[in-house]
C-alpha positions in Angstrom: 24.3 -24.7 -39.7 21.0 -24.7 -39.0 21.2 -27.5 -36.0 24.2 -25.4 -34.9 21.4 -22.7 -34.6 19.1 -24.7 -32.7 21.3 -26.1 -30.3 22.3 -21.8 -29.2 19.6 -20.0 -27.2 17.6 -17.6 -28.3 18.6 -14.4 -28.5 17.9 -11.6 -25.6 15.5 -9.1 -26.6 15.3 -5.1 -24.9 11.8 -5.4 -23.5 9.7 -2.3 -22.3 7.1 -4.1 -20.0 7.5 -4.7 -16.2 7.8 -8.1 -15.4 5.9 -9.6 -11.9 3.4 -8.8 -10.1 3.8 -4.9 -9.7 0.6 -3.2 -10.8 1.3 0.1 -9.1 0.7 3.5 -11.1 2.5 6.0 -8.3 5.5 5.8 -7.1 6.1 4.9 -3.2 8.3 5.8 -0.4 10.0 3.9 1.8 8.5 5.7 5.1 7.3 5.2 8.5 4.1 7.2 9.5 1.6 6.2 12.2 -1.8 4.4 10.7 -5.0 3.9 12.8 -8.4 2.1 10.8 -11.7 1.4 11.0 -12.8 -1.6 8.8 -16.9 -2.0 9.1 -17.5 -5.7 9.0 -21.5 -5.8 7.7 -23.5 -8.4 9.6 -26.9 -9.2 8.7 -28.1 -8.5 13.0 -25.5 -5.7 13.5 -22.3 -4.1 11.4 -19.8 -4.5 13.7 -16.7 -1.9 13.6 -13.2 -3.0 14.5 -10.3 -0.3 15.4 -6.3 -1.6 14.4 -3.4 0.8 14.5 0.0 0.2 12.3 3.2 1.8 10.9 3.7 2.4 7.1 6.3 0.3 5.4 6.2 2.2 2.2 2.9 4.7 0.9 2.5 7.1 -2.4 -0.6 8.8 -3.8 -2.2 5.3 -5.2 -2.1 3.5 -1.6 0.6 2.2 1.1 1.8 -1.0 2.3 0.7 -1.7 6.3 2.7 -3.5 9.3 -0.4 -4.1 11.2 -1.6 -7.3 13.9 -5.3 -7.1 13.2 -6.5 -9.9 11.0 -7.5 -8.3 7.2 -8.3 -9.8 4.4 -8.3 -8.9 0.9 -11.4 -7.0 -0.1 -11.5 -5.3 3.3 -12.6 -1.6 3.5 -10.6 0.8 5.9 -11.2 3.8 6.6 -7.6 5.0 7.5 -5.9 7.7 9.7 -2.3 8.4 8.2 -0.3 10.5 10.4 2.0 12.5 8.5 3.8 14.9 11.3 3.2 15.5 14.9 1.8 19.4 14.1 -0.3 18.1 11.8 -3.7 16.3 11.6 -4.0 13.2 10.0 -5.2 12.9 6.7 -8.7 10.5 5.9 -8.2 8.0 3.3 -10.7 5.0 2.2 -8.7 2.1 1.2 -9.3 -1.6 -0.3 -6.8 -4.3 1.0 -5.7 -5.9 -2.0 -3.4 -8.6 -0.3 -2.0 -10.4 2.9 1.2 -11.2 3.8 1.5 -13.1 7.3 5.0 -12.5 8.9 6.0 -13.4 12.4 4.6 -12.8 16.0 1.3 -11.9 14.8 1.9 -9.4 12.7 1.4 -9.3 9.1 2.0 -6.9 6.1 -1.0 -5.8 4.1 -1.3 -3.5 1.0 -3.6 -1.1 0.4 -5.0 0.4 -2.7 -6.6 3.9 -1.8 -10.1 4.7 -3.4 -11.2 7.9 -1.7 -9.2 10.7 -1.2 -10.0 15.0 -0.6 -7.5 17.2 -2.6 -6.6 18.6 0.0 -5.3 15.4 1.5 -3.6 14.0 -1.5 -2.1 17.2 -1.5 -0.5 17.2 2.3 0.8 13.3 0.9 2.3 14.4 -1.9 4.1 17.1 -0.1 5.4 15.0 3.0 6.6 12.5 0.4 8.8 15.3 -1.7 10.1 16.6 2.0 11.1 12.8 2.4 12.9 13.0 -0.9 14.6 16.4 0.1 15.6 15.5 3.3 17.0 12.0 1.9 
């Protein structure tokens, strides 16, 4: 009996944890708003200050996930513009890139983990996010 058992495998167990990679505390949304950055390169003669433009693949509260063609890399600091409607300013978010995925045609997805956000703006975010969900 007890090679019987050996030979079976093991039993599946109900497990509470999230497997992979996914380290996220909001939720996202799958949605397409208009992104332009500034990432400040610091040089020891001059900072030099490059300007890059992109669509949202998905965004929440906690950062987004960027179509872009500028070259970033992970640590990179952006200060983003995140265009929510067309009768609305955008809102100003600082953001780390936290990873790099090239793709095709010089383009390449890159997510972002916001650390600075107003109220006010997190606010205007979390609201066009629940219109998405309304509207379907």
């Amino acid at each position: 009996m007890q090679v019987m058992r050996s030979l079976l495998p093991p039993p599946q167990r109900q497990s509470r944890e999230v497997s992979g990679l996914e380290r996220r505390k909001t939720r996202r949304v799958s949605r397409a708003f208009p992104v332009h950055y500034t990432l400040h390169i610091p040089h020891q003669d001059e900072p030099e200050e490059l300007i890059g433009k992109g669509k949202t693949i998905d965004i929440g509260p906690g950062g987004l996930m960027l179509k872009t063609a500028l070259p970033l890399q992970p640590t990179h600091v952006l200060n983003l513009a995140v265009e929510l409607g067309r009768d609305t300013p955008p809102i100003q978010v600082e953001g780390t890139v936290q990873w790099v995925k090239p793709e095709q045609a010089f383009t390449q997805q890159v997510g972002v983990r916001f650390t600075r956000m107003e109220e006010e703006a997190r606010t205007r975010l979390v609201n066009a996010l629940f219109g998405a969900f309304q509207q379907g």
